[in-house]
GUFILUM-449039 format. One line per field, with one value per atom (N, C-alpha, C): residue in one letter; x, y, z. Coordinates in steps of 0.2 Angstrom, whole numbers, always signed. Example, Ala and Ser with C-alpha at 12.3 -4.5 7.8 and 13.67 -1.06 7.14 Angstrom:
REM residues 2
aa <- [A:A:A:S:S:S] $
x <- [+66:+62:+66:+64:+68:+64] $
y <- [-28:-22:-16:-11:-5:+0] $
z <- [+39:+39:+39:+35:+36:+39] $
This chain:
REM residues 157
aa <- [X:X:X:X:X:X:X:X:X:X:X:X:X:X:X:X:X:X:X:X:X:X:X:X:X:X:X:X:X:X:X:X:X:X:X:X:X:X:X:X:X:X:X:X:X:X:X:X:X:X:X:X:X:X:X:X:X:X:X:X:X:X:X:X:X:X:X:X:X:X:X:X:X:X:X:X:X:X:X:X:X:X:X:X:X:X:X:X:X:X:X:X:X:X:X:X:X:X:X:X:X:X:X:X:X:X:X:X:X:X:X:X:X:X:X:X:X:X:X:X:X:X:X:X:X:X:X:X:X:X:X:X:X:X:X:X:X:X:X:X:X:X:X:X:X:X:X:X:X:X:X:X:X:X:X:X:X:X:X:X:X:X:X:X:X:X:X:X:X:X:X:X:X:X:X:X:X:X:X:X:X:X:X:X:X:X:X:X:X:X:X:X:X:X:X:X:X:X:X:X:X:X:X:X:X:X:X:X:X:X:X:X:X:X:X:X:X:X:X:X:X:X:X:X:X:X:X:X:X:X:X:X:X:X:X:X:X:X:X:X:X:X:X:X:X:X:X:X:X:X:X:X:X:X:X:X:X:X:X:X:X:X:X:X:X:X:X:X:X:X:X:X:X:X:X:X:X:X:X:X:X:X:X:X:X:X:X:X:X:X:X:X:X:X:X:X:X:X:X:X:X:X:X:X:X:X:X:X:X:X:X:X:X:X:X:X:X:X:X:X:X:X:X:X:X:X:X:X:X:X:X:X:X:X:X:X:X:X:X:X:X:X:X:X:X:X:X:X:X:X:X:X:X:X:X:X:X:X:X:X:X:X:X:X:X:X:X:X:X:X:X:X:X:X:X:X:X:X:X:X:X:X:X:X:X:X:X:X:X:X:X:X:X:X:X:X:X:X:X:X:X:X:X:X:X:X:X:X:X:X:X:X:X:X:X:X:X:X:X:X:X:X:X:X:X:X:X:X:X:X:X:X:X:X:X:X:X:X:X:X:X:X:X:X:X:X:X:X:X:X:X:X:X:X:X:X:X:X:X:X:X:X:X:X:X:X:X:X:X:X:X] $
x <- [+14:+15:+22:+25:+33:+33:+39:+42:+42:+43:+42:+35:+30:+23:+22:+24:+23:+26:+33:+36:+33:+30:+27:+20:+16:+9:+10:+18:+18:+21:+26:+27:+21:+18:+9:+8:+7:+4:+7:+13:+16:+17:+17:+20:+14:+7:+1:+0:+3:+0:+5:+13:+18:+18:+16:+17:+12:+5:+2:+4:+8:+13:+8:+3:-1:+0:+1:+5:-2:-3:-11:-14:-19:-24:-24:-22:-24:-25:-28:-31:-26:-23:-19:-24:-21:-23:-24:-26:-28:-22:-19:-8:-12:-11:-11:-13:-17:-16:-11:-7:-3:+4:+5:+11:+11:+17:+18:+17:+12:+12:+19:+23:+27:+36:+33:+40:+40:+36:+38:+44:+48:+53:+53:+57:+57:+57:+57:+58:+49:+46:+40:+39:+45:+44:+44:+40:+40:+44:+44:+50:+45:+41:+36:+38:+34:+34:+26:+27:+18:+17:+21:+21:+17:+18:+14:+9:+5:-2:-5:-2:-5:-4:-1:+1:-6:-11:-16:-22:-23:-28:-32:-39:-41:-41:-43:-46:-50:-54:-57:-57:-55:-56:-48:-52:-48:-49:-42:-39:-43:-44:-50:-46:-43:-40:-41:-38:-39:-38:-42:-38:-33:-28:-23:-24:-22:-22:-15:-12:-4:-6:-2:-3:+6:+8:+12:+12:+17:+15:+24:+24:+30:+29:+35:+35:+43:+44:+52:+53:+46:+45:+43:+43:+42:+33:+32:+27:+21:+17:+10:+5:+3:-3:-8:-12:-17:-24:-23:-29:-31:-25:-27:-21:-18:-16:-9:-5:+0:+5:+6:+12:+15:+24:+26:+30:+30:+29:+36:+40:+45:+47:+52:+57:+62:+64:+67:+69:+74:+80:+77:+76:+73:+78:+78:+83:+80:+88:+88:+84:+85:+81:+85:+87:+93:+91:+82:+77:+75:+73:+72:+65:+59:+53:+49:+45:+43:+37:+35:+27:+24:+17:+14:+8:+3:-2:-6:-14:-17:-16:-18:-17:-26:-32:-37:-39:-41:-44:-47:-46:-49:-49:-47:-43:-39:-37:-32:-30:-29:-26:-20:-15:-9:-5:-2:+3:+10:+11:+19:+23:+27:+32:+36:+38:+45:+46:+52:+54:+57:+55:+59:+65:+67:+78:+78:+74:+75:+73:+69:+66:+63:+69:+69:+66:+61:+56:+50:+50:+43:+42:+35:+36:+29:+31:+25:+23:+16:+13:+6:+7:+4:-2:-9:-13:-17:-18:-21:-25:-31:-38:-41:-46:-52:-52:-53:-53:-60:-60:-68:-71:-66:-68:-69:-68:-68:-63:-59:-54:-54:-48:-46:-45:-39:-36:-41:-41:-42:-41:-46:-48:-42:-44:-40:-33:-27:-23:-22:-26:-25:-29:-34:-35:-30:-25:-16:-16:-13:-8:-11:-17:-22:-18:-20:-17:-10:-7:-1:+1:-1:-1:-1:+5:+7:+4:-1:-3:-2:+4:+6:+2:+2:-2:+2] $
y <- [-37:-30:-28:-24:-22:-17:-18:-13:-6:-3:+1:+5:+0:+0:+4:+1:+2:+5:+7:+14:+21:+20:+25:+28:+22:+22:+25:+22:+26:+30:+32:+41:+45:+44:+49:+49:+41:+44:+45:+45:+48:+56:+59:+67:+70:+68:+70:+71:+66:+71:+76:+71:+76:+82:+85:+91:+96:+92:+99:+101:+98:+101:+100:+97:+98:+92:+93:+87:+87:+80:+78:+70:+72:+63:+63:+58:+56:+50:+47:+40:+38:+33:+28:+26:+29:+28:+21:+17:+7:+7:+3:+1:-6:-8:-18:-22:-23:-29:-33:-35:-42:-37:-29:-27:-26:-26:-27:-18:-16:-9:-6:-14:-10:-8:-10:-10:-2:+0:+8:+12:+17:+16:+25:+29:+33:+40:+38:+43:+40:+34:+33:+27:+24:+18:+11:+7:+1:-5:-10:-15:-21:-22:-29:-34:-39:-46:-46:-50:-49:-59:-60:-67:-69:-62:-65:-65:-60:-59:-65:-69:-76:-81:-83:-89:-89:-96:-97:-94:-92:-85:-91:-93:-95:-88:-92:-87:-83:-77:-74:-70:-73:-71:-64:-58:-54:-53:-50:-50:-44:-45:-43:-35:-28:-25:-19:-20:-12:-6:-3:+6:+9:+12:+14:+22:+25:+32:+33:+39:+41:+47:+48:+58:+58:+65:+68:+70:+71:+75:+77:+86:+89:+86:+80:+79:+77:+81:+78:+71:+69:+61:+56:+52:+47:+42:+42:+40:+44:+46:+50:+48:+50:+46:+48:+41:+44:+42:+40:+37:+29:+28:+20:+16:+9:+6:+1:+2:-1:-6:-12:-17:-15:-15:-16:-21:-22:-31:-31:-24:-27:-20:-20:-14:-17:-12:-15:-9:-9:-3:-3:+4:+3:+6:+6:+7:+14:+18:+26:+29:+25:+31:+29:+34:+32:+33:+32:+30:+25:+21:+13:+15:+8:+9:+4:+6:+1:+1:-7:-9:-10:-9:-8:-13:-17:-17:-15:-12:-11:-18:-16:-20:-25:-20:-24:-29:-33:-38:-40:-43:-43:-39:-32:-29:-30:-27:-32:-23:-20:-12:-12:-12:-10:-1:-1:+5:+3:+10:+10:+16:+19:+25:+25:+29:+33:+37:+42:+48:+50:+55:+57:+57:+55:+58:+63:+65:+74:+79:+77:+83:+78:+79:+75:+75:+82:+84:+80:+78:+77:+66:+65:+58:+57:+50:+49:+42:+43:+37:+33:+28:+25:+18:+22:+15:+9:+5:-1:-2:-2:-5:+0:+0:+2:-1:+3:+1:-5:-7:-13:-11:-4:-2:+4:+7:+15:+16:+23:+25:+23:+20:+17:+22:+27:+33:+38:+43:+48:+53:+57:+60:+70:+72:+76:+78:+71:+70:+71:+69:+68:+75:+80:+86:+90:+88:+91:+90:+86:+85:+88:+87:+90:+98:+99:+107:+110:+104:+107:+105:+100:+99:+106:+103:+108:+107:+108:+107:+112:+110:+116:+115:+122:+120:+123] $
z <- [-37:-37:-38:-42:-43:-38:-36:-30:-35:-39:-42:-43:-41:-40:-33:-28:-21:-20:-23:-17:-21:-28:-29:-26:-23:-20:-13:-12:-2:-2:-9:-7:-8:-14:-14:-9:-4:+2:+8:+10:+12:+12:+4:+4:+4:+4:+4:+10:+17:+25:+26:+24:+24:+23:+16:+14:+15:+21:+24:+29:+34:+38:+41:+44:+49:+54:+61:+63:+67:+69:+73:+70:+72:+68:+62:+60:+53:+52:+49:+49:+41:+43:+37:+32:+26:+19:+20:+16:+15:+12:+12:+8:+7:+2:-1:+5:+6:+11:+12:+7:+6:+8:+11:+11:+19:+24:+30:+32:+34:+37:+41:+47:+51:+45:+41:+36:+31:+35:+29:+33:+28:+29:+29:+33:+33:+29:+22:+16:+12:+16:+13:+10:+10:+4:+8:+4:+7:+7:+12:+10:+12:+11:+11:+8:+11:+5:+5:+0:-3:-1:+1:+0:+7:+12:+18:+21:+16:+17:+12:+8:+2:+6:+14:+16:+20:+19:+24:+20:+18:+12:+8:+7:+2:-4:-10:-16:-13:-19:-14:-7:-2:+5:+5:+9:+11:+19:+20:+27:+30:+35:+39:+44:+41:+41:+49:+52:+59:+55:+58:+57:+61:+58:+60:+61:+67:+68:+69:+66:+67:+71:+79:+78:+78:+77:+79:+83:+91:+96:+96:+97:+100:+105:+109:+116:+120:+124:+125:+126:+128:+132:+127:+125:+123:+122:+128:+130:+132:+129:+133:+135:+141:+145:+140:+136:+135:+140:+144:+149:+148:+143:+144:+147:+148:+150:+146:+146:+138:+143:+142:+142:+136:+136:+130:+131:+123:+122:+116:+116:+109:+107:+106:+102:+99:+93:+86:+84:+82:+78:+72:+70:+62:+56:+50:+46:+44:+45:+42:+49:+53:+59:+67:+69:+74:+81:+82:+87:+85:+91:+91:+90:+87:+87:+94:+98:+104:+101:+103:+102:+110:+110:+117:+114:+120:+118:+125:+123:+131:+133:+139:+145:+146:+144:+146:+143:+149:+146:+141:+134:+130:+124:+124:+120:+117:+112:+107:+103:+103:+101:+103:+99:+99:+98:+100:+98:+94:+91:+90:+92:+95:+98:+94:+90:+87:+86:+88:+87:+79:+77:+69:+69:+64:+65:+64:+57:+56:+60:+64:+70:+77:+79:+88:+92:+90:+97:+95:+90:+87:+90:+92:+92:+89:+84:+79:+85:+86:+88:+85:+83:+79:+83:+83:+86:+82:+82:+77:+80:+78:+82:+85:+89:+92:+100:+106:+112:+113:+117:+116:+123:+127:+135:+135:+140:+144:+142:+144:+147:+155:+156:+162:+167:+165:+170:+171:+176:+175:+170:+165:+160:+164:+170:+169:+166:+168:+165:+158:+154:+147:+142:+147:+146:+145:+152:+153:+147:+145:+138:+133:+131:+124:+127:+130:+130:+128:+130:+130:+122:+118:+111:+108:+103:+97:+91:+89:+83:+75:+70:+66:+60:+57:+52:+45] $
């Protein structure tokens, strides 16, 4: 696939959630299997290899893909309780964004759901969090806490 290709595909989808202004749940468009999800870059475009989804790969067989939820939340904090349980496992400076990105994954056993945490450059208040996969449990915490926060969300439209 020509990089011409791709950074066309992820700006469409990129300026398509972008431009409703509406910050909240959105579920990540399907991007190439063969392209590296944590490598989109802050204007939209992509910097993958495609060479890494083809190592191990029989013909035919495709990679077996998670759902990805993004929200935006106005938060001066970083991290929000969502009622579950996160070890984090790894942060890395990302290009054109002068907040670092941290990876969490739940804590229960046997779940396998990840997150991502970063704050925007352009708008500081704002932090984009990104989950992969589906819980296999409950919520852990207490539910009143996380009722707190839902309230206090800024949802724009």
């Amino acid at each position: 696939m020509s990089l011409n290709m791709i950074n066309s595909y992820a700006s469409t989808d990129f300026e398509s959630t972008k431009g409703s202004g509406l910050l909240g749940l959105m579920q990540e468009m399907q991007a190439p299997a063969s392209l590296d999800f944590d490598s989109i870059s802050q204007n939209g475009g992509f910097a993958g290899s495609e060479s890494e989804g083809k190592l191990g790969k029989r013909k035919g067989e495709k990679k077996v893909r998670k759902p990805k939820y993004a929200f935006q939340t106005r938060s001066r904090v970083d991290i929000l309780d969502d009622g579950y349980r996160w070890r984090k496992y790894g942060q890395k400076a990302v290009k054109n964004n002068k907040f670092p990105r941290s990876y969490y994954r739940c804590t229960h056993q046997g779940c396998s759901v990840k997150k991502q945490v970063q704050r925007l450059t352009n708008d500081e208040g704002v932090v984009v969090t990104t989950y992969e996969g589906m819980h296999s449990h409950q919520i852990e915490k207490s539910p009143d806490n996380f009722e707190h926060i839902l309230s206090q969300m800024q949802i724009f439209s």
